[in-house]
Structure formats: C-alpha cells, structure tokens
Z-matrix of the N, CA and C atoms (Angstrom, degrees):
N
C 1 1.449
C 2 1.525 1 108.54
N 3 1.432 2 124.20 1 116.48
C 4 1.273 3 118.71 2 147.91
C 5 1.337 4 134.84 3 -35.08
N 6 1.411 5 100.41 4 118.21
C 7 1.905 6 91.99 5 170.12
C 8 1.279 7 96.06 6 -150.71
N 9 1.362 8 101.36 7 154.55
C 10 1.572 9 123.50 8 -166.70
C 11 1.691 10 98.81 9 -113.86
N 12 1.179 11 104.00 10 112.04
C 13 2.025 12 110.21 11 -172.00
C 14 1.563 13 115.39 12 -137.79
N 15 0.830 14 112.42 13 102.87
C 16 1.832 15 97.18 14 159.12
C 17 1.773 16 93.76 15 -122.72
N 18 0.961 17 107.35 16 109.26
C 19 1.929 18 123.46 17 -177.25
C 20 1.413 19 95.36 18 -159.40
N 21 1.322 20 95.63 19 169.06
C 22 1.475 21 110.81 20 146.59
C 23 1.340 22 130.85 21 -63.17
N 24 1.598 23 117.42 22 115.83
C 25 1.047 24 111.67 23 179.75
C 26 1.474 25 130.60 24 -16.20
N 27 1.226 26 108.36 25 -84.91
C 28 1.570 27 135.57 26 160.73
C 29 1.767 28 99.39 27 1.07
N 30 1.546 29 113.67 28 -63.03
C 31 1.557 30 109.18 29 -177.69
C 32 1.695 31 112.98 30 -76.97
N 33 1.381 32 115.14 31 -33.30
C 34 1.632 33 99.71 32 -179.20
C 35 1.363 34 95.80 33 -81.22
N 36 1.216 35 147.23 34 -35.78
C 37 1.651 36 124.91 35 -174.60
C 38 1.441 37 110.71 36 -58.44
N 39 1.925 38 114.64 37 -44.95
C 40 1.807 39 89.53 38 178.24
C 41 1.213 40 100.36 39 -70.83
N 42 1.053 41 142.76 40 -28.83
C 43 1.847 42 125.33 41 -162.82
C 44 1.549 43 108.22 42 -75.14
N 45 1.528 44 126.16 43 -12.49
C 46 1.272 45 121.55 44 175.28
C 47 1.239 46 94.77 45 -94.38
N 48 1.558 47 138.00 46 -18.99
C 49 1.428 48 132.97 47 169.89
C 50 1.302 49 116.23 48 -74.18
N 51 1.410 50 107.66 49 -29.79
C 52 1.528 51 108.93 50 175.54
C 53 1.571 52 111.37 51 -89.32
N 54 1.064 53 126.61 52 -0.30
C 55 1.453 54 128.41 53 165.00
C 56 1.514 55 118.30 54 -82.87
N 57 1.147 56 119.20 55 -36.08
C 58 1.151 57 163.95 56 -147.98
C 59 1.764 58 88.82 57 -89.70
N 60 0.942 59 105.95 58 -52.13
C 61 1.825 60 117.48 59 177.12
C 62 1.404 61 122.23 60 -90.07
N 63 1.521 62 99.41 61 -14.95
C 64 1.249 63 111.97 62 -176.36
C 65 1.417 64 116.65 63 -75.76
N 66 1.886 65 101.36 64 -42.95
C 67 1.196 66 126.49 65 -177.86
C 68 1.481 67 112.34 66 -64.57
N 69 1.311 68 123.91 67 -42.85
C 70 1.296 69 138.05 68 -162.83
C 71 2.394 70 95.47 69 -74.32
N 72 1.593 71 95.19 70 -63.65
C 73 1.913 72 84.22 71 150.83
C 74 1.988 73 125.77 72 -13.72
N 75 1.517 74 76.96 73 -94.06
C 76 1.434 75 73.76 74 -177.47
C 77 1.546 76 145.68 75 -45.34
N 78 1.638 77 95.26 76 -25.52
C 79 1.163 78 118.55 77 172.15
C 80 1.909 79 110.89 78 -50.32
N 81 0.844 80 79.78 79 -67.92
C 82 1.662 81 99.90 80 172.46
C 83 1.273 82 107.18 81 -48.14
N 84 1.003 83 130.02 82 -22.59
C 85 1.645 84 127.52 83 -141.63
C 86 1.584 85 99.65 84 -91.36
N 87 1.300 86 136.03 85 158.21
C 88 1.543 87 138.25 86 172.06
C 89 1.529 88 108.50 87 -101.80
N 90 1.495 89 107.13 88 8.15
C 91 1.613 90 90.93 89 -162.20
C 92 1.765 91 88.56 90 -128.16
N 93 1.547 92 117.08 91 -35.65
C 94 1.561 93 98.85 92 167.14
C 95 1.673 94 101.97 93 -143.81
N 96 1.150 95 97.00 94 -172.02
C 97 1.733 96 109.42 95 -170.65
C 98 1.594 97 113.01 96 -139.49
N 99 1.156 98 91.93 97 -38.53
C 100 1.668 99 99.09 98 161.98
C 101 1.677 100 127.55 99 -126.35
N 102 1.151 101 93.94 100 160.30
C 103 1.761 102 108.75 101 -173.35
C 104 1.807 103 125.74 102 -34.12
N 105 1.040 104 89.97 103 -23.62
C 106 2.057 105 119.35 104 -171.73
C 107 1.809 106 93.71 105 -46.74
N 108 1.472 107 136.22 106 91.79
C 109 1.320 108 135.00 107 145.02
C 110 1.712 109 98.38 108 112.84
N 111 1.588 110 122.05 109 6.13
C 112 1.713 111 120.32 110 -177.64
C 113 1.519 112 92.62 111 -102.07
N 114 1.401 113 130.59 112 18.89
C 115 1.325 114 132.00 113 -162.10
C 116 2.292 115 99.34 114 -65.86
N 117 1.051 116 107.81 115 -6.86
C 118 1.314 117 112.32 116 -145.27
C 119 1.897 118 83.90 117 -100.86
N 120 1.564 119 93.78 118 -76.01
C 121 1.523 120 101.23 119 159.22
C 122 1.274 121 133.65 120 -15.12
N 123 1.786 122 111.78 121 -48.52
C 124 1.532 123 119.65 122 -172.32
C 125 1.283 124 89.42 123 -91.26
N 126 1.281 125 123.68 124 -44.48
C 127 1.798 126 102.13 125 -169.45
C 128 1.963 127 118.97 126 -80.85
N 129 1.401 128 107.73 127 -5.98
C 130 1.574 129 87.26 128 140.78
C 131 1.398 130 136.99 129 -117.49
N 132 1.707 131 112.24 130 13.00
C 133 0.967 132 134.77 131 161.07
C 134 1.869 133 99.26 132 -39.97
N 135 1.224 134 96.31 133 -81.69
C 136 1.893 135 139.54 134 171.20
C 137 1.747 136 99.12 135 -32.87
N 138 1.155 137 114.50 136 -52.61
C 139 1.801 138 107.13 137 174.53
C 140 0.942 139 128.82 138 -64.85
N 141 1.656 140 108.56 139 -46.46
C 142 1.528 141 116.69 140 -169.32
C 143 1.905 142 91.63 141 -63.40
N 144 1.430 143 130.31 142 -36.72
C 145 1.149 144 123.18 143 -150.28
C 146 1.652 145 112.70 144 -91.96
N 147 1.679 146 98.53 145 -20.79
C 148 1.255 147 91.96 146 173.56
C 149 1.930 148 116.91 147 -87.06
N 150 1.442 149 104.65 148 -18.12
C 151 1.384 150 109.37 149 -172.56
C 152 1.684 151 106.81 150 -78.03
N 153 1.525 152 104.03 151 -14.33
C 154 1.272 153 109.49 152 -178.68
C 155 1.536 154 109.71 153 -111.78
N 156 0.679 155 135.22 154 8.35
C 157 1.976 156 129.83 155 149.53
C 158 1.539 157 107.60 156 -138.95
N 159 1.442 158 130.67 157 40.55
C 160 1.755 159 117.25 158 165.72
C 161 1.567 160 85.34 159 -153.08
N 162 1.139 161 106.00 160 169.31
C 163 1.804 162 113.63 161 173.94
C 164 1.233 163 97.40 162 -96.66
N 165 1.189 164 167.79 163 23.51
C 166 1.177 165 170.44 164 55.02
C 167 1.880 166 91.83 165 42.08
N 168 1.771 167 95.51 166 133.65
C 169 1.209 168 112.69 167 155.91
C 170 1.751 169 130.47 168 -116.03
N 171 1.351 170 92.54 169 110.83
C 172 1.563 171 96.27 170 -160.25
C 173 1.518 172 113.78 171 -120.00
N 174 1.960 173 110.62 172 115.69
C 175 1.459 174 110.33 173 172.84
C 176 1.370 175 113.82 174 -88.01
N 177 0.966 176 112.35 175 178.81
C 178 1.875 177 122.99 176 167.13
C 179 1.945 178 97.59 177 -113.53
N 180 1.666 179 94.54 178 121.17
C 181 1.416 180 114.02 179 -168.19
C 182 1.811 181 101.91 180 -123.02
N 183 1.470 182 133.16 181 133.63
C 184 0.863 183 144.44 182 170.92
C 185 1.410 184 129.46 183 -134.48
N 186 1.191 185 126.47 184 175.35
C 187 1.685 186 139.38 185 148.01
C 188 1.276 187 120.59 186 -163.95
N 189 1.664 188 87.47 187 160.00
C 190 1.637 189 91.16 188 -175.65
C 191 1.556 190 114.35 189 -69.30
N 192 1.357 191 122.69 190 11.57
C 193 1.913 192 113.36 191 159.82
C 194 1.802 193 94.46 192 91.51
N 195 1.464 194 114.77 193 -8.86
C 196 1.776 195 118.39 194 -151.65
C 197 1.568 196 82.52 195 -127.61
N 198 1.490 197 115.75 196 -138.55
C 199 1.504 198 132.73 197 -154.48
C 200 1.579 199 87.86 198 -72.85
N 201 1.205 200 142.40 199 -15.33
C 202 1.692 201 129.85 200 -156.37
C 203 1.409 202 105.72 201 -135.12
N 204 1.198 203 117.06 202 66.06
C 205 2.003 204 126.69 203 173.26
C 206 1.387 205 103.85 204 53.85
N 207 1.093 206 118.22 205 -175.52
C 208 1.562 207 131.95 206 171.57
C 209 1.741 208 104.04 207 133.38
N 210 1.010 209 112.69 208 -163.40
C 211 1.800 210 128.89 209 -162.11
C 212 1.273 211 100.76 210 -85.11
N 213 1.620 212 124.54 211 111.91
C 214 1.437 213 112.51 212 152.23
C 215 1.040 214 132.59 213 -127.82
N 216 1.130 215 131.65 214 154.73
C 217 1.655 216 130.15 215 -146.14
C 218 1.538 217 104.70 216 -129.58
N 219 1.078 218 146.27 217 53.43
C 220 1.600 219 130.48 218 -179.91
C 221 1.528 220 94.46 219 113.08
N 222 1.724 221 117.33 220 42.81
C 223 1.406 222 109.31 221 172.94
C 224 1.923 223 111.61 222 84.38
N 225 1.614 224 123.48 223 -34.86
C 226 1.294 225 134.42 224 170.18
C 227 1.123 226 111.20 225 -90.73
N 228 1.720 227 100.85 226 123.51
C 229 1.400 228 127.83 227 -171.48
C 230 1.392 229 96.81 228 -90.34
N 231 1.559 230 111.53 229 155.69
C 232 1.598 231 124.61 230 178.03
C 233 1.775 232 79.88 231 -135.04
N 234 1.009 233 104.35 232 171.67
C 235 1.767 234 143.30 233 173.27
C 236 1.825 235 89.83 234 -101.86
N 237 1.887 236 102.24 235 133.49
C 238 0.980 237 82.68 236 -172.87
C 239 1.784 238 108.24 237 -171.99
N 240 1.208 239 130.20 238 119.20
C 241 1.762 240 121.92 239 179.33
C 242 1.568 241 100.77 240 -93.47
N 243 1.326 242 91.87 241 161.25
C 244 1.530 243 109.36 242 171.15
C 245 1.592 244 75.62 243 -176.97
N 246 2.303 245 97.00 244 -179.61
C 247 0.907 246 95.28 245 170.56
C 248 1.603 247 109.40 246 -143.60
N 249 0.800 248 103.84 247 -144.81
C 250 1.953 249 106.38 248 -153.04
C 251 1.582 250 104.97 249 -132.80
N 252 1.336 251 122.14 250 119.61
C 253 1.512 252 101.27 251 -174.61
C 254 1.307 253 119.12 252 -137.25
N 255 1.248 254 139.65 253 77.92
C 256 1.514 255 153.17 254 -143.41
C 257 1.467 256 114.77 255 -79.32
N 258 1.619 257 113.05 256 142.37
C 259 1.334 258 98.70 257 -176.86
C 260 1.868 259 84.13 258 -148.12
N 261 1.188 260 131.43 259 106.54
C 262 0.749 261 148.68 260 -172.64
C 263 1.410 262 123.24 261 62.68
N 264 1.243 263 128.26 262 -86.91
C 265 1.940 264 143.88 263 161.79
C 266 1.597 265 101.98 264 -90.01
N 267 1.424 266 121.15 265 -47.93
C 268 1.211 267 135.46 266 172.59
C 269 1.422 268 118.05 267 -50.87
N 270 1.499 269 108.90 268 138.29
C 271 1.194 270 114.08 269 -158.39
C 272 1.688 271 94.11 270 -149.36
N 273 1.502 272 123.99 271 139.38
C 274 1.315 273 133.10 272 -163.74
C 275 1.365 274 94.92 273 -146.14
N 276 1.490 275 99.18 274 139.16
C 277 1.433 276 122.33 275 165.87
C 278 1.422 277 117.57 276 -80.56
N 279 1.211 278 142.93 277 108.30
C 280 1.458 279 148.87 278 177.61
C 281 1.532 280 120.48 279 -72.37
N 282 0.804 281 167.83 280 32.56
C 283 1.863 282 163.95 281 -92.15
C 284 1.496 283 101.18 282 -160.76
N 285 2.009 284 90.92 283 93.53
C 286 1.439 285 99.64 284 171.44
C 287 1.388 286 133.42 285 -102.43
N 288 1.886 287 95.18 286 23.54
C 289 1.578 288 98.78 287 -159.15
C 290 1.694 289 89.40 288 -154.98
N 291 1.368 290 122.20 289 36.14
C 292 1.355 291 139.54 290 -177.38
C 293 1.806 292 114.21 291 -70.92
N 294 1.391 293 104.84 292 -24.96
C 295 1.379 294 116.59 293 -177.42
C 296 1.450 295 108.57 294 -56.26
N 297 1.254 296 118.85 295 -45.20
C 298 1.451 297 125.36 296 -156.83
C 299 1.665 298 96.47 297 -69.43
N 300 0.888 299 108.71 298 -3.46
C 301 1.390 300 119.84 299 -179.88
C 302 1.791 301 124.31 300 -92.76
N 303 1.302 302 94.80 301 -23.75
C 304 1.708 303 117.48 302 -174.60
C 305 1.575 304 109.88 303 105.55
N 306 1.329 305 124.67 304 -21.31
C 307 1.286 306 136.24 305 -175.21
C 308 1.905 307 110.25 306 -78.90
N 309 1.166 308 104.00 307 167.44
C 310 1.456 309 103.32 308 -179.80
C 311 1.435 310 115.81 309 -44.90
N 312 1.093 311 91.37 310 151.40
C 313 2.024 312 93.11 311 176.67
C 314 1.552 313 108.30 312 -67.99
N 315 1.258 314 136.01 313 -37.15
C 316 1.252 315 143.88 314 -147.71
C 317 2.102 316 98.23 315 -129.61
N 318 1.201 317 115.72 316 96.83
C 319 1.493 318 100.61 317 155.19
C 320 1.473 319 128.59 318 -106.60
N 321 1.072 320 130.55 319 149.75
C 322 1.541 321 129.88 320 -177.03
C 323 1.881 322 95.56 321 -152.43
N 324 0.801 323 130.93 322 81.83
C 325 1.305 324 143.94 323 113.24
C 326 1.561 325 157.31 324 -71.41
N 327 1.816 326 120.64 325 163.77
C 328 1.459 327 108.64 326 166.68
C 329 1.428 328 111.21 327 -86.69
N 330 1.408 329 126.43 328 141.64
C 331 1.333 330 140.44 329 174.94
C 332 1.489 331 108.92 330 -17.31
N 333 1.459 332 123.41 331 -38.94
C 334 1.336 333 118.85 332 -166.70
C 335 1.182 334 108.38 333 -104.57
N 336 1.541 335 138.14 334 10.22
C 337 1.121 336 125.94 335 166.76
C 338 1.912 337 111.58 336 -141.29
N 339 1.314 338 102.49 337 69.25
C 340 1.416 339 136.18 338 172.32
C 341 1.610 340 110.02 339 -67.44
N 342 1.592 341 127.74 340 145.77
C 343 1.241 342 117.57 341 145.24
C 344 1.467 343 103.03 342 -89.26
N 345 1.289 344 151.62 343 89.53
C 346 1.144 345 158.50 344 165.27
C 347 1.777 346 118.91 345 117.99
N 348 1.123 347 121.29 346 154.84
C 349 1.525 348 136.56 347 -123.40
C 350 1.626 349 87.88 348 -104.29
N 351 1.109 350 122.52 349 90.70
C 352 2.021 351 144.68 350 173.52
C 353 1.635 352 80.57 351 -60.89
N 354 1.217 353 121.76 352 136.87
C 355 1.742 354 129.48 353 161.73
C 356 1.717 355 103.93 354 -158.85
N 357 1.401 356 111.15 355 94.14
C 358 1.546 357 126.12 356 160.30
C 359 1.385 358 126.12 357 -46.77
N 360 1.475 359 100.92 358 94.52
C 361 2.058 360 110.54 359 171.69
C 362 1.563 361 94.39 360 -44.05
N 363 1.741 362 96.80 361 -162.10
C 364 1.113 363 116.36 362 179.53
C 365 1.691 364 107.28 363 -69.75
N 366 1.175 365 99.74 364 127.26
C 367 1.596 366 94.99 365 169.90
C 368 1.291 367 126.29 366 -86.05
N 369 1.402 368 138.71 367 -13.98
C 370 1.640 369 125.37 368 129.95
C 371 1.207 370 128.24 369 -20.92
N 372 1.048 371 111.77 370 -47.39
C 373 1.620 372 118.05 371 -176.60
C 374 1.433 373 105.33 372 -70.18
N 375 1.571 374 115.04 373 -59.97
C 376 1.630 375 124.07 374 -170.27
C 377 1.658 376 83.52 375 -48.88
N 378 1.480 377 121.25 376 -92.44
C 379 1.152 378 130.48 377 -158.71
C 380 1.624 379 114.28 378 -17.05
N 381 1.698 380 101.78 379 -52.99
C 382 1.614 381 116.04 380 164.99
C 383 1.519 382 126.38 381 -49.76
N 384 0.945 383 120.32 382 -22.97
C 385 1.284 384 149.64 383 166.68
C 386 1.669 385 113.52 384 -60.90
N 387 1.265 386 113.66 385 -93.76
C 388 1.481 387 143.81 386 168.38
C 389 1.749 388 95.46 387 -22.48
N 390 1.843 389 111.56 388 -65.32
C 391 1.443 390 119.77 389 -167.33
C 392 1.468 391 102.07 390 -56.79
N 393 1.621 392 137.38 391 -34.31
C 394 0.880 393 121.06 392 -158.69
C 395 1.699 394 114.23 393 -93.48
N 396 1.771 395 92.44 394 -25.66
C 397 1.465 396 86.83 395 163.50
C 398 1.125 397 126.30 396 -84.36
N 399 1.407 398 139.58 397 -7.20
C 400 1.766 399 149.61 398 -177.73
C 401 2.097 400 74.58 399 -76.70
N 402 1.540 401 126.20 400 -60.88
C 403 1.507 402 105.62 401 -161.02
C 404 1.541 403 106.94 402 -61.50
N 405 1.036 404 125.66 403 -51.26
C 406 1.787 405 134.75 404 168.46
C 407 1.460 406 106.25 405 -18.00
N 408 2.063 407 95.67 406 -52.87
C 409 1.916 408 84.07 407 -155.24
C 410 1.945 409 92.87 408 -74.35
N 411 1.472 410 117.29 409 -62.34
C 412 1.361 411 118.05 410 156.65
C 413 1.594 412 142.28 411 5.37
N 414 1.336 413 94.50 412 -44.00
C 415 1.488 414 111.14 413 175.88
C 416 1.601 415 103.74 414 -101.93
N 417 1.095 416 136.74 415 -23.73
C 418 1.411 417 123.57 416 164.76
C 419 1.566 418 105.12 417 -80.97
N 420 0.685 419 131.71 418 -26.68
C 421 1.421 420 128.73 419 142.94
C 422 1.710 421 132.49 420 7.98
N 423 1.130 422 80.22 421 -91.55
C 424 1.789 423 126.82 422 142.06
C 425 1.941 424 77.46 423 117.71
C-alpha cells in the first residue's frame, strides 16, 4: 500500500493498520466497497483509535471543499474528513481515505509538508457531524 508519511512512526503504522481494517469493513459491507464518501467514518474510525492506544491528541477536522475549508488539490476543493493528531507544538495530518482523491491511500504527515492543501471548516459543525455519527453507530448498537 502506498502511503505518503513523514511522522512518527508509531502514528503512520496504526493509521495503515487502521486502514487496513477499514478496508477489510467495507469489503464486507453491502452498501460500499470503496473509500468514495466513508471519509467521515474513517476519520473517527482513525481518532477514537489513535486517542486510544498513542498519547497523541487527535480531532476529526473537515470542510465542505466550497466557502468552509476542506481538501484541495490544484486550487479544487472536495468536501472532506480526515483527522488531526498533535503531539506537543507538532501537528500531523491523519488521511485514511485520501485515495478517493487520486492521492495515496494512507497520509500521515506534518501540516507543512502535505501533497495537497488540508484547510479546517468550522469545527462546530465537523464536531456536529462526527457526534451524530458516533450516536447513529451507538444506537444500532442497540
């Protein structure tokens, strides 16, 4: 698997493990097979897992690609999650679902050395977002 990393190890190995699990999901899944619109899914898939086995502090950060941040690639904005994973001043881009994009499947970088331009909407909204799908997955649950 391609992945594009300059991090600490430690964070691109779970995020290629958590892709890695991610992939094997969908596989299974009746409703998709590939990465194309679960961008939301993988990036709190990807939080809950890094905040829970690394000391790393990691949000799930998005935009709609339009007037409110998101992924852009050559000036063209996409709508878009990933997440954010801090380790002191340092700050890393997490992107376990980057493919759908044309870019590596797996990113783990620092903020300033991206193949394409990470820009965080409002984070009320993301956060609003994230909460409603953590209650979604929760409540099927039962």
């Amino acid at each position: 698997m391609e992945v594009h990393h300059l991090a600490p190890a430690e964070l691109a190995s779970l995020a290629a493990s958590t892709r890695a699990i991610f992939e094997r999901v969908l596989a299974q899944s009746q409703w998709h097979q590939r990465t194309l619109g679960t961008c939301l899914y993988a990036a709190v898939l990807c939080s809950v897992v890094i905040n829970r086995f690394t000391n790393l502090q990691a949000i799930v950060r998005g935009g709609d690609g339009e007037a409110d941040g998101g992924l852009f690639i050559d000036w063209v904005g996409h709508g878009h999650y990933w997440v954010e994973a801090r380790e002191g001043d340092q700050a890393f881009i997490v992107d376990i679902t980057a493919d759908q994009f044309g870019l590596p499947p797996v990113i783990v970088a620092p903020t300033d050395d991206l193949p394409a331009r990470y820009i965080p909407g409002d984070q009320a909204t993301v956060d609003e977002h994230a909460a409603e799908l953590r209650h979604e997955i929760e409540s099927e649950q039962g």
